[in-house]
mmCIF file of the C-alpha atoms, coordinates in Angstrom:
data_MODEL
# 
_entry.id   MODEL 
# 
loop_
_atom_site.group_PDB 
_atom_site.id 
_atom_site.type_symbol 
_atom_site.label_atom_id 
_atom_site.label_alt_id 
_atom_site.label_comp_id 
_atom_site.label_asym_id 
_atom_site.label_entity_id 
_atom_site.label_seq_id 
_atom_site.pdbx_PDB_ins_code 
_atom_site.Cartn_x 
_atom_site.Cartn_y 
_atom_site.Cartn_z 
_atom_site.occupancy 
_atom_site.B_iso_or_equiv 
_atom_site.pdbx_formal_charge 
_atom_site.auth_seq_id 
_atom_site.auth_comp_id 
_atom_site.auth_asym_id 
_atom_site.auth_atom_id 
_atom_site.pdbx_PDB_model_num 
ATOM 1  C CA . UNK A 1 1  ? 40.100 -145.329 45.866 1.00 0.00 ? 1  UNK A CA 1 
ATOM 2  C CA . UNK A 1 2  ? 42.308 -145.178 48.711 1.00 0.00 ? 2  UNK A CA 1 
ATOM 3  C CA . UNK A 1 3  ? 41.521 -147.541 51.695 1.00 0.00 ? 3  UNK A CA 1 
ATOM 4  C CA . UNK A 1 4  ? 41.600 -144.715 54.697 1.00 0.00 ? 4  UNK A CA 1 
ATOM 5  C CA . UNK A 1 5  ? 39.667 -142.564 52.057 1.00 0.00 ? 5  UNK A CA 1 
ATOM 6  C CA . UNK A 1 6  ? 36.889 -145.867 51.864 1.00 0.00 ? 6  UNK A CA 1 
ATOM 7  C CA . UNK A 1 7  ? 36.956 -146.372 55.376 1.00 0.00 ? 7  UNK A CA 1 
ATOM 8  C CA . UNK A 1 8  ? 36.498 -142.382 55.882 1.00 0.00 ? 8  UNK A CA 1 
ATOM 9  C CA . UNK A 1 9  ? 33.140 -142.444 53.817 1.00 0.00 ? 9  UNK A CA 1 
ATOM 10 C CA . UNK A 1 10 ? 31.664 -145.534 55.190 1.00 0.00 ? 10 UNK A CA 1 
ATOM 11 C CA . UNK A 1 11 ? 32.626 -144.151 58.624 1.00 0.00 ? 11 UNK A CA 1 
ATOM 12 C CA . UNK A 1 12 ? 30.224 -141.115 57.982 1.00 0.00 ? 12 UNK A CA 1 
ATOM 13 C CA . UNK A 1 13 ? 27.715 -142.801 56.238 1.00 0.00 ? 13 UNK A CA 1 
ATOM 14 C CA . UNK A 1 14 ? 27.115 -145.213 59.361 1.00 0.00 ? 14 UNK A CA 1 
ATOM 15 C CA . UNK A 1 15 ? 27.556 -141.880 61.961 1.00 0.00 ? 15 UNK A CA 1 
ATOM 16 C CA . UNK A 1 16 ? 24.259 -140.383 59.696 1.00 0.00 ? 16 UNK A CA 1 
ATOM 17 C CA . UNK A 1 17 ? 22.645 -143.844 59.730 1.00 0.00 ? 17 UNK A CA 1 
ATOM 18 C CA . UNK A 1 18 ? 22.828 -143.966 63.386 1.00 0.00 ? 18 UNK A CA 1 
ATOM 19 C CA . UNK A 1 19 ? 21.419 -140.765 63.939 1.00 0.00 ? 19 UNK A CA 1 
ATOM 20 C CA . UNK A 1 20 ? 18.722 -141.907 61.728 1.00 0.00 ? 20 UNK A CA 1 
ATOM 21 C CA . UNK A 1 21 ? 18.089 -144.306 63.725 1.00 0.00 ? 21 UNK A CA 1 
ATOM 22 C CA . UNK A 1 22 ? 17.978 -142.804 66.917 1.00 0.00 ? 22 UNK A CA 1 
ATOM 23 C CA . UNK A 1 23 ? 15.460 -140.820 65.453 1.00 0.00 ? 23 UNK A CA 1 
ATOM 24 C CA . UNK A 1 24 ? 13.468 -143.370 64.080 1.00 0.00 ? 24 UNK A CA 1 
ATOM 25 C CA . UNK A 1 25 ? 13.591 -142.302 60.801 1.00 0.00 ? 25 UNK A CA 1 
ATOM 26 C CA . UNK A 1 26 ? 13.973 -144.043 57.331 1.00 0.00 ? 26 UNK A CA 1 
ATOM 27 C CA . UNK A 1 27 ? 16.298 -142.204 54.406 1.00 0.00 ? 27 UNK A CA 1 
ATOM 28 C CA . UNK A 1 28 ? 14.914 -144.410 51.515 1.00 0.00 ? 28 UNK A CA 1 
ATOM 29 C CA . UNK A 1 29 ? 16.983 -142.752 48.881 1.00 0.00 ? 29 UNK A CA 1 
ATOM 30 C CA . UNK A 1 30 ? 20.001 -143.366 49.955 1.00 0.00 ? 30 UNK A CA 1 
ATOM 31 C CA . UNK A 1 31 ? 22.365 -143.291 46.838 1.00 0.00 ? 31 UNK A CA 1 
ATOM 32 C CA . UNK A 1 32 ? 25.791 -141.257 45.986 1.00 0.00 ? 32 UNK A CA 1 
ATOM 33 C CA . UNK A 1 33 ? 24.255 -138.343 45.019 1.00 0.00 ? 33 UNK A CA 1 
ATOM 34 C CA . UNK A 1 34 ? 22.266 -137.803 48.405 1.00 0.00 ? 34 UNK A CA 1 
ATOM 35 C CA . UNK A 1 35 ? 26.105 -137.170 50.074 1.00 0.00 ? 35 UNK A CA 1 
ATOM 36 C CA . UNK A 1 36 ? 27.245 -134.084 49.986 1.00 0.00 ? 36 UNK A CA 1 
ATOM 37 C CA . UNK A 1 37 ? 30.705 -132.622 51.241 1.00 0.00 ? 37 UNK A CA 1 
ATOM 38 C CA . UNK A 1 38 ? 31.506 -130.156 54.031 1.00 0.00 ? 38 UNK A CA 1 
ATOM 39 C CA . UNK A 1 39 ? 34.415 -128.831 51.807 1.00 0.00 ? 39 UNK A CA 1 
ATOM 40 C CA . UNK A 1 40 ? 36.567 -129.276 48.675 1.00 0.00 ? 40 UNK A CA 1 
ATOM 41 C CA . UNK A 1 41 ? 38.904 -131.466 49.428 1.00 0.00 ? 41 UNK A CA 1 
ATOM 42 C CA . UNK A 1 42 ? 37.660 -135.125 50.137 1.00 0.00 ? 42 UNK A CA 1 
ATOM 43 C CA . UNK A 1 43 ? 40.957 -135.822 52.806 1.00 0.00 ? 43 UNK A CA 1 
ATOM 44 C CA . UNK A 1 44 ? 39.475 -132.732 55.304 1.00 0.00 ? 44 UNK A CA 1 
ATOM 45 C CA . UNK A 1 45 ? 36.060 -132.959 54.428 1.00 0.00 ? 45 UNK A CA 1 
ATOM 46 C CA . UNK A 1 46 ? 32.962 -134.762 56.712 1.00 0.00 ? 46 UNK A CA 1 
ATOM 47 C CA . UNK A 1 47 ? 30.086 -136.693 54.540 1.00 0.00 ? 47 UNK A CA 1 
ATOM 48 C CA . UNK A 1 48 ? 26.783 -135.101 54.751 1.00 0.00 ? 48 UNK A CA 1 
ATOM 49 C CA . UNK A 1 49 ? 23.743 -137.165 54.093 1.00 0.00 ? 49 UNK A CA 1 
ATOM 50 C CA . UNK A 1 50 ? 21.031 -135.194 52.538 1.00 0.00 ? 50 UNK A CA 1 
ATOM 51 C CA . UNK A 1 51 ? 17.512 -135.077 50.595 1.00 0.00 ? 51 UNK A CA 1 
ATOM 52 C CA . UNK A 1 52 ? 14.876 -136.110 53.035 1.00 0.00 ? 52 UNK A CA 1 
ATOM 53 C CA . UNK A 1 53 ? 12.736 -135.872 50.215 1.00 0.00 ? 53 UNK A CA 1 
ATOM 54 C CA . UNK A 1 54 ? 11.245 -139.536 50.790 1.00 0.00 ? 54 UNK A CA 1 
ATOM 55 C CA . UNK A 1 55 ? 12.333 -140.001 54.835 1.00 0.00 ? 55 UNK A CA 1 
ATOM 56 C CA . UNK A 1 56 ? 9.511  -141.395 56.779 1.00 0.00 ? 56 UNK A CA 1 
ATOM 57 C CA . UNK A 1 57 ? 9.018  -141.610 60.539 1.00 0.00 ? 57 UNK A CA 1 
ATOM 58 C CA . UNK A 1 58 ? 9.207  -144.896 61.693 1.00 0.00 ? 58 UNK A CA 1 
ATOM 59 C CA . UNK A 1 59 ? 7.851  -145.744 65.078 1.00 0.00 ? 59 UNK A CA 1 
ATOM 60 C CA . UNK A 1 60 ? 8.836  -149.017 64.808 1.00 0.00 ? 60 UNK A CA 1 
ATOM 61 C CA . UNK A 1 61 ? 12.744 -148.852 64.502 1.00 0.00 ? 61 UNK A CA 1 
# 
C-alpha cells in the first residue's frame, strides 16, 4: 500500500475517533470492515466509520 494512501486512512480513522470522543462515545468494533468509502476510488474517497451496533456512551471519557 502506498504511503500517502496509509497516511490518508489513518488520517480519517483518527478524524472519526476524535469525534467519538468529543462525544463521549466508545466504537468497540472497530475493525476493517466497519469503514466504509464515500466513493469508488480509494485516492478521492473520505473513510467512513460505521456500525454503532456495540457503541456505548461513556460519561467518563
Amino acid at each position: 500500500m502506498p504511503i500517502l494512501l496509509t497516511i490518508k486512512i489513518l488520517y480519517c480513522i483518527s478524524e472519526a475517533f476524535k469525534v467519538l470522543r468529543k462525544n463521549k462515545i466508545t466504537h468497540r468494533d472497530v475493525k476493517p470492515a466497519n469503514l466504509f468509502l464515500t466513493r469508488n476510488d480509494i485516492l478521492m474517497a473520505d473513510i467512513k466509520l460505521g456500525d454503532f451496533t456495540f457503541a456505548k456512551s461513556d460519561p467518563d471519557l
